[in-house]
N, C-alpha and C positions, 0 to 999 in steps of 0.2 A: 282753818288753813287758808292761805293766802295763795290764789293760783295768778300764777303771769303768764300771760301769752306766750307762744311760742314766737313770735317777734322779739317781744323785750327780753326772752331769755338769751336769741343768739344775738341783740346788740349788746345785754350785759356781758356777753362771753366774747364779743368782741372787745369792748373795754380794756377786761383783764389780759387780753393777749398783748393789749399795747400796751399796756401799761406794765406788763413782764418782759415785752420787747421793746420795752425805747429805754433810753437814759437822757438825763438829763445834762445839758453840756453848756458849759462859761459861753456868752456871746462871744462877740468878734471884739479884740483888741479887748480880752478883762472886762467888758462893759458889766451891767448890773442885770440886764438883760440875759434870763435862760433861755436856751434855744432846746426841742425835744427832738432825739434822734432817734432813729432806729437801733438797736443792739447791733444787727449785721451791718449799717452804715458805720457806728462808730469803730465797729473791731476794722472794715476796713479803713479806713481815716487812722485808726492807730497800727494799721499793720504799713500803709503807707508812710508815715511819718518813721516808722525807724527803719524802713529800706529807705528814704532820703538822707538820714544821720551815717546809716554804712557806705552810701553810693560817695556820700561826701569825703567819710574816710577813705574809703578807695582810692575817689580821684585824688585826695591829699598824697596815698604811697605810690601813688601810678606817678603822679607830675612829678615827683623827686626819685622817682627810677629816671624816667625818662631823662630829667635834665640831668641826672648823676652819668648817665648813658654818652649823653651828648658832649657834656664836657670832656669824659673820656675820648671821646672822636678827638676832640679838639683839639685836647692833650697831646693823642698820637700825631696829629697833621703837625702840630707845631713842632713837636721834634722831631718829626720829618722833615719839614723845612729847615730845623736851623743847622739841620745832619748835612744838606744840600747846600745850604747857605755856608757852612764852615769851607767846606770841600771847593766851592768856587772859589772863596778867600783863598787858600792854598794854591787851586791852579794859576790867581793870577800872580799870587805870588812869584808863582815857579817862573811863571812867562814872564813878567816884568825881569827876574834877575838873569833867564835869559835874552833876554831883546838887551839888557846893560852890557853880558857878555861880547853877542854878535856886534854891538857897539865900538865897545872896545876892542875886540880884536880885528875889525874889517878894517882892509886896507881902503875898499873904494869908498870914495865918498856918499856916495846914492843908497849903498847899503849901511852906512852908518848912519844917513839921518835919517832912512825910513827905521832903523835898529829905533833912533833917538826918539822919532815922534811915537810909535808904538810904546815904546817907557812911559811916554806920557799921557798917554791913550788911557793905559792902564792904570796910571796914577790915579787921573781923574776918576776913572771908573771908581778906583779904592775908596776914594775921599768922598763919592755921590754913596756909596755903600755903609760908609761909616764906617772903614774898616784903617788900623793905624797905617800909616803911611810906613814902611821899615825901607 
């Protein structure tokens, strides 16, 4: 019967603990080169690696709420504006046909051509607006 030391027995029992707790892992970038891990580094390294693949799909449906969100805003301001922007069209309408009215009906002349330039006032306005001249 072969006796071993009490040394060599707990560095052989150390051996088999690494060698039941490590694994073997690919170098860096594929290389041909093995690298030896621990079992509990690898499981974290693989428990890391697909919380990065979810956190990624995450922020993939988070950033297309948000921008879907945003453009919504945008959507509403803008036809908000153009709800604001019709309605000035209209008022200047109103006031240009009547500033042509008090034009044409005023007898004094001072009121007629502040009537006239104010028509024109408003013209301009239309035409810097983009809106048809009627």
């Amino acid at each position: 019967m072969i006796q071993i030391s009490k040394e060599r027995l707990e560095i052989n029992h150390a051996i088999e603990v690494i060698k039941r707790e490590t694994v073997i892992a690919k170098g860096l970038n594929n290389s041909n080169y093995n690298v030896s891990l621990p079992i509990d580094l690898a499981v974290i390294l693989i428990e890391q690696a697909e919380r990065v693949e979810y956190l990624e799909k995450e922020y993939k449906v988070r950033r297309v709420c948000y921008l879907e969100e945003h453009i919504d805003r945008l959507e509403k301001e803008l036809n908000n504006y153009r709800g604001q922007y019709f309605k000035t069209q209209s008022k200047l309408r109103d006031f240009r046909k009547e500033a042509n009215i008090i034009q044409g009906f005023s007898r004094e002349r001072i009121i007629s051509r502040t009537a006239f330039d104010l028509s024109c006032d408003i013209r301009d306005l239309m035409v810097e607006l983009g809106m048809r001249n009627d």
